[in-house]
C-alpha positions, 0 to 999 in steps of 0.5 A: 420064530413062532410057537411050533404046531405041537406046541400050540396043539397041548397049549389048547389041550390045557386050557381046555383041561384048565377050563374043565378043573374049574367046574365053572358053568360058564363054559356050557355055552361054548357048545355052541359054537363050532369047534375052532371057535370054542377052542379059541374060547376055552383059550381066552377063559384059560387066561382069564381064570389065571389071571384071577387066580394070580391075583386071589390065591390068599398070598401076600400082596406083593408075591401077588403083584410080583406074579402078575407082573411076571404074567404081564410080562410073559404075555407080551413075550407070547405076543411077540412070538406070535406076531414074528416069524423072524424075531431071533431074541426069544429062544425055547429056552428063554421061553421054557425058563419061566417060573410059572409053568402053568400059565406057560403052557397056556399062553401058546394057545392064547397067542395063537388065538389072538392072532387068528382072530385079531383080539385087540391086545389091549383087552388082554392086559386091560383084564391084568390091569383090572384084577390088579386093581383087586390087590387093594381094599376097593372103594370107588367114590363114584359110579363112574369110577365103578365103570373103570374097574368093570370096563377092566374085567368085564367089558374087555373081555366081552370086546375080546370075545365077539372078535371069536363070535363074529360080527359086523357093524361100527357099534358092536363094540360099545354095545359088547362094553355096556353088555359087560358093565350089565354083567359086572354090576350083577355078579358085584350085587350077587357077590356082595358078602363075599366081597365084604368078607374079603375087605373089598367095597365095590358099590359107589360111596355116594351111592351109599350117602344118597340111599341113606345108608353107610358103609358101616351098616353094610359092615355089620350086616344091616339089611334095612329101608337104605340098603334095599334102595342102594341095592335097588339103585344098581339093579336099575342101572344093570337093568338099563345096561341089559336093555341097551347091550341086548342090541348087540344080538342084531351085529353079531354073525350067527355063531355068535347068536346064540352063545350071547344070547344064553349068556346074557339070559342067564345073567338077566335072569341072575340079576332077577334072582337078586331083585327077588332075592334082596334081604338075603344078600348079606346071608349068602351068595345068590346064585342060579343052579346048574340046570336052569342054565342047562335048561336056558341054554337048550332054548339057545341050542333049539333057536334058528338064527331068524328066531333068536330075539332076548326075553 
């Protein structure tokens, strides 16, 4: 059996509703891509804000683990209806008995995607495994050990997303990975006191040994000569991961062009923010307003294909 047509048609509508109740302005950028693709995108954004949400809703750990187990597995179930037109062990009911009603009715959607587009499903349970990683007071030891996590959350999701876009090529792949380490590394230096808050570390620790800062000073706010070095020590690494991604504008089809384009300008431009931004880190979250992404993506919208190159 697979999910019925009405099924997947109010799977899609939820996710497009779920999308929208997020008041993300992330999903700017899916108008524009034709409207197939975009429904595949709010699909794919849908299953990433709730799997976010299973794992940071304020519960104890272990209802949160328990929750995204049940998701894990709930995902593999979607899959397999998906993938099968004769697999007899799921029926409605079974499907219908989940407790989770709400990433219920976005799975259909998700699955229908995955299976259109020809998503890996690694990248699916490699977002799961990474948002679990969030359960625990992070601490990463070294960069490298930095890299998993945003491989995890971020990369996956960019490897998920250009097989929606299009594109041809056998780098485009390593490309969209050092395209979502860029991205990670600047949405961890803008979130840097919001992380602290919530008991979590992400910047390397030898990175702190190295800049001659410690944990300790970032713990009670100090802004000085080691934290501005640490700081400045991951904008470069960002810097270079922007620099060697941007090639990936050249594989994408055009679909893709410009809905990668428009991200990666707002999250360069973010990561700018951040450089200008440095001795407030530990004050507030920097953050770009709504319309300067507006107006970054209307110089998307009014880009032909032969044009579009990254600032």
């Amino acid at each position: 059996m697979t999910f019925s047509t009405e099924t997947v048609r109010k799977s899609y509508t939820s996710c497009r509703s779920l999308t929208k109740a997020a008041r993300s302005s992330f999903p700017l950028s899916f108008f524009l891509l034709p409207r197939y693709k975009r429904q595949a995108m709010y699909a794919l954004y849908a299953f990433m804000r709730h799997t976010d949400d299973l794992s940071d809703n304020g519960q104890p750990v272990e209802i949160r683990r328990e929750s995204l187990n049940r998701w894990r597995k709930m995902l593999v179930d979607a899959l397999e209806i998906q993938s099968s037109e004769t697999n007899e062990r799921f029926s409605v009911e079974k499907w219908n008995s989940h407790d989770d009603v709400l990433g219920e009715s976005l799975l259909p959607a998700l699955a229908g995607t995955v299976y259109q587009f020809g998503i890996p499903s690694e990248c699916l349970f490699d977002v799961v495994d990474g948002v679990e990683m969030d359960l625990e007071d992070q601490r990463f030891e070294t960069f490298e050990d930095l890299t998993v996590y945003c491989h995890r959350v971020a990369s996956a999701v960019g490897l998920a997303c250009i097989r929606i876009w299009g594109f041809h090529g056998d780098r485009a792949g390593e490309l969209a990975r050092k395209c979502g380490i860029a991205m990670q590394l600047t949405n961890i230096l803008r979130d840097v006191k919001e992380d602290l808050d919530n008991g979590r570390i992400y910047l390397p620790l030898k990175d702190f040994a190295s800049c001659g800062y410690s944990v300790e000073e970032l713990e009670r706010g100090a802004v000085n000569e080691g934290f501005r070095r640490l700081i400045e020590l991951q904008a470069n690494r960002a810097q270079q991961y922007y620099h060697e991604g941007a090639c990936l504008l050249g594989y994408l089809e055009p679909d893709g062009k410009k809905i990668f384009g428009m991200m990666m300008s707002v999250y360069h431009r973010l990561l700018e923010r951040v450089r200008e931004s440095t001795q407030d880190l530990l004050e507030r979250r920097i953050r770009l307003s709504r319309g300067e992404k507006i107006r970054i993506g209307i110089r998307w919208m009014c880009r032909t294909p032969q044009r579009t190159s990254l600032p």
